[in-house]
C-alpha positions as CSV (number, residue, x, y, z in Angstrom):
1,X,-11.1,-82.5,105.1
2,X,-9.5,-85.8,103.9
3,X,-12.8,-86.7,101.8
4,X,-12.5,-83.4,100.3
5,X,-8.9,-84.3,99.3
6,X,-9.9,-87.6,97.9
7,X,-12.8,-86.4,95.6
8,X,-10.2,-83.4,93.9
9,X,-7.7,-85.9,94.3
10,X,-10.3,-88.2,92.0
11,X,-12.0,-85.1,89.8
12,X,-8.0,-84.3,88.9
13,X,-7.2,-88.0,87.7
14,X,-10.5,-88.3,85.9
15,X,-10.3,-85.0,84.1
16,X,-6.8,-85.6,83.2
17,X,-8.0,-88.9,81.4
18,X,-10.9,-87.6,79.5
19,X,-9.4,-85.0,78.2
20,X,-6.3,-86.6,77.0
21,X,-8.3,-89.3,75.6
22,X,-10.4,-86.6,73.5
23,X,-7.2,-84.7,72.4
24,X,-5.1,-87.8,71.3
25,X,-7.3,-87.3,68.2
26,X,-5.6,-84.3,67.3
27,X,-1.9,-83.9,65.9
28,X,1.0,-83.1,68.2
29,X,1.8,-79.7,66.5
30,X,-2.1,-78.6,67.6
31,X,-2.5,-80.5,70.9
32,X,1.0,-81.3,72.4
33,X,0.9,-79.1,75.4
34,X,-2.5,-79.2,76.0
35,X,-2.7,-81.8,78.3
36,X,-0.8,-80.3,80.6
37,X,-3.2,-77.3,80.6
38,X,-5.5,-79.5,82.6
39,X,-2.9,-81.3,85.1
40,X,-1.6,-77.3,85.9
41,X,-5.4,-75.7,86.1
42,X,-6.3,-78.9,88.6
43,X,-3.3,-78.7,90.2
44,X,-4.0,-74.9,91.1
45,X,-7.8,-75.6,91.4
46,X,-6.7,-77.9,94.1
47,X,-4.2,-75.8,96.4
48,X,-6.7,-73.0,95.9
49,X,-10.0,-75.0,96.7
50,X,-8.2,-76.5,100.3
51,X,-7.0,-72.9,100.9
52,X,-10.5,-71.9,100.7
53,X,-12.7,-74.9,102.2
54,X,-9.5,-74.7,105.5
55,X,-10.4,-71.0,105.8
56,X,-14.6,-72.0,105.8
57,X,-13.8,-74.9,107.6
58,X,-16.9,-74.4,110.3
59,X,-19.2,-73.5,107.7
60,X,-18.4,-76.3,104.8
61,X,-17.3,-78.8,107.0
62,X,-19.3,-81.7,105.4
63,X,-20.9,-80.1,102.7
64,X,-19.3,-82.1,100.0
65,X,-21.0,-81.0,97.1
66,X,-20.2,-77.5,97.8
67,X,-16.7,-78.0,98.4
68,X,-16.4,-79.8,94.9
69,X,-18.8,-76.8,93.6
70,X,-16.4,-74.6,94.9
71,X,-13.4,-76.6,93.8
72,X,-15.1,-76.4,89.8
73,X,-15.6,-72.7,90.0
74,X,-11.7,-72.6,91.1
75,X,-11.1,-74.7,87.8
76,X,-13.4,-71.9,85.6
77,X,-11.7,-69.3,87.5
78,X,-8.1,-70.0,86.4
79,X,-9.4,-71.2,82.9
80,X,-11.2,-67.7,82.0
81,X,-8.8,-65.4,84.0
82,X,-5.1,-66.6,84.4
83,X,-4.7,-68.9,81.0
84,X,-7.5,-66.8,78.9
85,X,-9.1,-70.1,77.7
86,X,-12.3,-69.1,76.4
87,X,-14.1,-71.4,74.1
88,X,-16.6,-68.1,73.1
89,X,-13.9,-65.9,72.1
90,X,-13.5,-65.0,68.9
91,X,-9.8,-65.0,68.4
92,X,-9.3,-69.0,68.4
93,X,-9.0,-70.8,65.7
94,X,-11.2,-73.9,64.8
95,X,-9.1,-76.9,66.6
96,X,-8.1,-74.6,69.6
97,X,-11.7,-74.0,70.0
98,X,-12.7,-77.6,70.7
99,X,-9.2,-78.1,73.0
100,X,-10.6,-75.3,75.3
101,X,-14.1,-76.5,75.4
102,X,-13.1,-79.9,76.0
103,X,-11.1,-78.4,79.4
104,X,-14.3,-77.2,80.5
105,X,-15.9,-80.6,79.5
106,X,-13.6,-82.9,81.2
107,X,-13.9,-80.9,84.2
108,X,-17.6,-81.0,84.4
109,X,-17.9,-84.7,83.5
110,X,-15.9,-86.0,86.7
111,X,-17.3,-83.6,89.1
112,X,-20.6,-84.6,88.0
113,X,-19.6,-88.4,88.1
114,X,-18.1,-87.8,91.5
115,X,-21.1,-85.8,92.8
116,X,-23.4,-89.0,91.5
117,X,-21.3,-91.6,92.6
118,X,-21.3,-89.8,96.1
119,X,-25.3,-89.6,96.2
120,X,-25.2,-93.4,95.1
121,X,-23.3,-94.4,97.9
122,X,-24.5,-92.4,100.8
């Protein structure tokens, strides 16, 4: 369970960065709260994904890349359903379009770094 904590724990911080990094290009009136977007859907992601990996415990016990599978899913999940941040929908206008695909981006890119640095050092 702990190195499940440390790699959502790491996926969080990374996300966070990237995505604040991309959206410091954009004005304050357009991006100002978006940020936190990304530190609340982790946050969530991560109560949510420990919830559901302690329930499975027996049966994900050290499947990491499941558990950090699961923990992206989670991430979509709350994107899409609780905060309606779809980059395909139609009613967003032309920055807000690239803030909410870059949420899905920054998300990807650290579980996917995470997931190769893991397979590097095993």
């Amino acid at each position: 369970m702990y190195k499940n904590i440390r790699n959502f724990v790491l996926i969080i911080i990374v996300s966070t960065i990237i995505y604040i990094l991309k959206t410091s290009q954009f004005p304050g009136g357009v991006a100002g709260m978006a940020p936190f977007l990304i530190i609340l859907t982790n946050i969530f992601g991560f109560i949510i994904s420990v919830l559901v990996i302690y329930i499975f415990r027996k049966k994900l016990e050290y499947k990491y890349d499941w558990n950090i599978l699961i923990f992206v899913g989670i991430c979509f999940s709350i994107l899409v359903f609780y905060f309606k941040a779809n980059p395909f929908s139609n009613e967003l206008q032309a920055p807000h379009i690239e803030l909410t695909f870059w949420n899905y981006i920054a998300i990807l890119i650290s579980a996917l770094s995470i997931l190769i640095i893991q397979k590097v050092i095993k």
